[in-house]
C-alpha positions in Angstrom: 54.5 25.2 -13.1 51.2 23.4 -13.9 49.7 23.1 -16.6 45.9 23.5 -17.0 43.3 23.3 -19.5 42.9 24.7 -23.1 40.1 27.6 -23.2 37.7 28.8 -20.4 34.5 26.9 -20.8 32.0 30.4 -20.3 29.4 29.4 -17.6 26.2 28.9 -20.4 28.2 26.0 -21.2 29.7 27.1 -25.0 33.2 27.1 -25.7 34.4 30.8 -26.7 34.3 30.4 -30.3 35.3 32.7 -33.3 33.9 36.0 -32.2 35.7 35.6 -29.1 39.1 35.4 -30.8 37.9 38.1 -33.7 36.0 41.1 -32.4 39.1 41.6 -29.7 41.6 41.7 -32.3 39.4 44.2 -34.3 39.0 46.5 -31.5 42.5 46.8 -30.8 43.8 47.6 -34.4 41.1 50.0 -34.5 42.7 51.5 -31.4 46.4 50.8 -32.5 45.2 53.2 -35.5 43.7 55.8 -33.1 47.3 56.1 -31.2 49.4 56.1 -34.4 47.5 59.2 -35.2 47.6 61.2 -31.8 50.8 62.7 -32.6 49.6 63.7 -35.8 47.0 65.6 -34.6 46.6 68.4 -32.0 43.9 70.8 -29.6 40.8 70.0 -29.5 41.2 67.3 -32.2 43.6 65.4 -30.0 41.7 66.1 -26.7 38.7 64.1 -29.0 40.8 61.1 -30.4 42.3 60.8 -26.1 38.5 60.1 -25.3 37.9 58.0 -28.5 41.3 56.0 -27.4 39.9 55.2 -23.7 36.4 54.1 -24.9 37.8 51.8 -27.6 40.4 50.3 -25.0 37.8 50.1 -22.2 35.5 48.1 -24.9 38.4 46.1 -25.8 39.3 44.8 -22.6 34.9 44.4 -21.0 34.6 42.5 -24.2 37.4 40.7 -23.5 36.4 39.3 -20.4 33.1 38.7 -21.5 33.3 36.5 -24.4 36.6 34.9 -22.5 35.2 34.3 -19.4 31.5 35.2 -19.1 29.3 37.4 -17.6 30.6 37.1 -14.2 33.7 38.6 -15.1 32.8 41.0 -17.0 30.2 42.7 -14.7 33.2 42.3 -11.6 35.5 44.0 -14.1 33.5 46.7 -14.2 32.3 47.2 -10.9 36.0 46.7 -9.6 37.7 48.6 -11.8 35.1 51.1 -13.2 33.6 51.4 -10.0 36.6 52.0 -7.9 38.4 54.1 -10.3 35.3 56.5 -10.2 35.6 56.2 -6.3 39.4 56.9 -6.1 39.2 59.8 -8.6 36.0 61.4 -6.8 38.4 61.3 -3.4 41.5 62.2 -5.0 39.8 65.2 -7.2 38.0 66.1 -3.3 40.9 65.9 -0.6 43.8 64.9 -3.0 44.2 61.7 -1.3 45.5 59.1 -2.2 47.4 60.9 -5.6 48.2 64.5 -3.9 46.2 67.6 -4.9 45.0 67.8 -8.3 42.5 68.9 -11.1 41.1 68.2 -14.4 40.7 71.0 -16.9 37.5 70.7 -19.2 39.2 69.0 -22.5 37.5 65.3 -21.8 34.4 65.8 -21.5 31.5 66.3 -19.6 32.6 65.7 -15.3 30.9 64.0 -12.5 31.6 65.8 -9.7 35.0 67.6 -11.1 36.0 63.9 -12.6 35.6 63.5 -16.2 33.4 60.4 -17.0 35.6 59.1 -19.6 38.7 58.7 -16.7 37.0 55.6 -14.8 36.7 53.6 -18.4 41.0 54.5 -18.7 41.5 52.3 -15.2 39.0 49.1 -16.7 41.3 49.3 -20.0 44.7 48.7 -18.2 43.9 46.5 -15.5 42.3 44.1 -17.3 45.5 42.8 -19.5 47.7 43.9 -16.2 45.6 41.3 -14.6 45.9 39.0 -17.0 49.7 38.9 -17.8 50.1 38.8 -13.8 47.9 35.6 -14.2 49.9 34.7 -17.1 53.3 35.4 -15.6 52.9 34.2 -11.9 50.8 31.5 -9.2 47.9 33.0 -7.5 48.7 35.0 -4.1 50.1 37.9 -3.4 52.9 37.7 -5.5 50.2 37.7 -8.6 48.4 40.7 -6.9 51.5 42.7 -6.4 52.8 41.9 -10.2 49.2 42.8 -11.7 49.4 46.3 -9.6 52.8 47.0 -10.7 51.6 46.2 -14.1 48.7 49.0 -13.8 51.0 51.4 -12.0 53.9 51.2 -14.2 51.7 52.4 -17.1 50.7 55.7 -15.2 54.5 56.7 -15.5 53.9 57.4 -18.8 50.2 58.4 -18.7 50.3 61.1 -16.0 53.6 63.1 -18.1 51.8 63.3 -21.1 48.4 64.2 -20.3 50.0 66.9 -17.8 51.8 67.7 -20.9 48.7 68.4 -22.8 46.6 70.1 -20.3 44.2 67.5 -19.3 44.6 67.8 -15.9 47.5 69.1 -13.2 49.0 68.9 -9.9 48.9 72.1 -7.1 51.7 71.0 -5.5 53.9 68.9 -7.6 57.3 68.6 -5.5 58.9 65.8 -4.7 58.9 64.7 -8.3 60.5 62.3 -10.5 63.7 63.9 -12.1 63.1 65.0 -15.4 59.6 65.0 -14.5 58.7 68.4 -12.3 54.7 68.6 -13.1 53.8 64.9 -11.7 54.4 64.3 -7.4 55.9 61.2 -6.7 53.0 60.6 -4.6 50.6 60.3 -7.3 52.6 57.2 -8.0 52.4 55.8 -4.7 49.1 56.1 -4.5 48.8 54.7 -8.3 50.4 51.5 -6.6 48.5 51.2 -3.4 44.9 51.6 -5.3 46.3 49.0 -8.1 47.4 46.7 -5.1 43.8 47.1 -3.8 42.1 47.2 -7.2 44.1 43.6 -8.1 42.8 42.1 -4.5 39.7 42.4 -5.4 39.6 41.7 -9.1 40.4 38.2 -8.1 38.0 37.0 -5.9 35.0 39.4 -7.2 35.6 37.8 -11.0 36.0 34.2 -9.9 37.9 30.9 -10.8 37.8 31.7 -14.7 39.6 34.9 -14.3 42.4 33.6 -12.7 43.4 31.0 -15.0 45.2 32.5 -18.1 43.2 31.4 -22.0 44.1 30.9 -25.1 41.9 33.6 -26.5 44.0 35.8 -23.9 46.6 37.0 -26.5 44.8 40.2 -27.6 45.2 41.1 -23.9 49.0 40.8 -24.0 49.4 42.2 -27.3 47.7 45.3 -25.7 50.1 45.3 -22.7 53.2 44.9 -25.0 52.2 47.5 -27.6 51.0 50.0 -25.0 54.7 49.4 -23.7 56.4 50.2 -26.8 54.5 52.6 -28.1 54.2 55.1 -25.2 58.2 54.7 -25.1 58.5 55.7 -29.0 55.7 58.6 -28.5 57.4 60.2 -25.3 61.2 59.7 -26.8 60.1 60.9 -30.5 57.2 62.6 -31.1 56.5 64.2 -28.0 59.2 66.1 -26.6 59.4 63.9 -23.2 62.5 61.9 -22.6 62.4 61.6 -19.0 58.8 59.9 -19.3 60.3 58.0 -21.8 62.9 56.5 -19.3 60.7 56.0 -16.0 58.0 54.6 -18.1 59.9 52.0 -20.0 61.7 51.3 -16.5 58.2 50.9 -14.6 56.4 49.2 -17.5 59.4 46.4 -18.2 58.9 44.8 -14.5 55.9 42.8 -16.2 56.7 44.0 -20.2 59.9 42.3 -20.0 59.1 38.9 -18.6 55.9 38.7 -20.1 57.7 39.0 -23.8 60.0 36.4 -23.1 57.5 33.8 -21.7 55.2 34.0 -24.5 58.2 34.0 -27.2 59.6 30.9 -25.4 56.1 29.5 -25.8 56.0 30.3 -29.4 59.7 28.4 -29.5 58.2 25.2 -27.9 55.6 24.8 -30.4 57.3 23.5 -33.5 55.7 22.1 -36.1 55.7 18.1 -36.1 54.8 14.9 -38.6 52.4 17.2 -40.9 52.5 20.5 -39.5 51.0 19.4 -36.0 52.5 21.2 -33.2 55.2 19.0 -30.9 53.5 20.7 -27.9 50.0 22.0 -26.3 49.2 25.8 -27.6 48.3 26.7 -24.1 50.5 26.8 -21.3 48.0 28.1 -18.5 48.9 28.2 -14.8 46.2 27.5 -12.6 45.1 28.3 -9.3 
């Protein structure tokens, strides 16, 4: 594996400096907060702190990518993953392609065409760090595509159970289905993969060079990834009555979860303190394409 340079240099020429490493970590305590107390809450208090949850993520990961990489990235974030997740949902809500036939009740919010507008900003939020522990994790190609969209997809395991769960939205015609797991059709997770696989194609490319070499102001990113991991198995398995969920999920989820712990705690391993505290070795290991 090569090794690369320390930070992204954004494309105005300034290094990312303290708000770059700051306002992420910020965002996602302040969202780590708003998911400790979902369980705690319930109706249309809990249908409120879902939306609050998806706009703080979604904000967390667009500022991400700006202050990390720039602009660029950003605005192809958005217009990739925003963009297309709008596009997907206004198909999929239309002639149930590519995720089978389904609806969304009226709990999130005002709807664009019988899509609520709050359900584009939950595809930017995941695919970002998916993205970036893929990049993190593997060379460029499709290899890194495929990991990234497994990434993405492996999340929905958990997402679609619960949010059927609590009414947000539901399936006409959910058989075949995961066992344990009769209200979600296995085809919605299919077509969760092939979207992500498209989504992760174009991400590349779209965001540029910057975006595919991993940062050092990129652990916010995988702290998301990891704790969205952990958390949605302890919510499912304890507080909210869905073991089955809880076992696909954290099945799905670990293809990327699992390696991606390991890498960056054998990176944390590697740099040991030296003569007067300095690290033995560089603080970024960054594969580059």
């Amino acid at each position: 594996m090569r090794r690369g340079p320390g930070p992204v240099v954004p494309p105005d020429g300034r290094p990312a400096g303290s708000l770059a490493r700051r306002l992420p970590w910020f965002l996602l305590g302040v969202l780590v907060l708003a998911q400790i107390c979902y369980p705690l809450t319930g109706g249309t208090v809990r249908a409120r702190l879902t939306v609050a949850t998806v706009v703080l993520g979604y904000l967390l990961s667009v500022s991400h990518a700006l202050l990390s990489r720039g602009p660029r990235t950003a605005a192809a974030l958005v217009l990739v993953t925003t963009g297309g997740g709008l596009g997907v949902e206004l198909l999929g809500v239309t002639t149930g392609v590519p995720f089978g036939g389904y609806h969304y009740s009226g709990e999130l919010g005002p709807k664009l065409a019988g899509v609520p507008l709050v359900i584009p900003l939950a595809w930017t939020w995941m695919a970002w760090p998916a993205w970036l522990a893929a990049v993190r994790l593997s060379r460029p190609g499709p290899g890194r595509v495929g990991l990234a969209a497994v990434g993405l997809a492996g999340w929905d395991v958990f997402l679609d159970p619960q949010m059927v769960a609590e009414g947000y939205w539901s399936w006409r015609d959910p058989d075949p289905s995961l066992p344990g797991i009769p209200t979600v059709p296995v085809s919605n997770y299919l077509g969760w993969l092939l979207f992500a696989t498209l989504l992760m194609a174009l991400l590349g490319p779209v965001a540029g060079r910057a975006a595919r070499v991993a940062d050092d102001t990129d652990a916010p990113m995988y702290a998301l990834y990891l704790w969205t991991y952990l958390a949605s198995l302890l919510a499912h398995a304890v507080f909210l009555g869905l073991p089955a969920s809880a076992g696909w999920g954290a099945l799905a989820m670990a293809v990327v979860a699992g390696p991606l712990a390991v890498t960056l705690a054998r990176r944390h391993r590697r740099v040991l303190p030296g003569p007067g505290g300095a690290p033995t070795t560089a603080g970024s290991g960054t594969p580059t394409g």
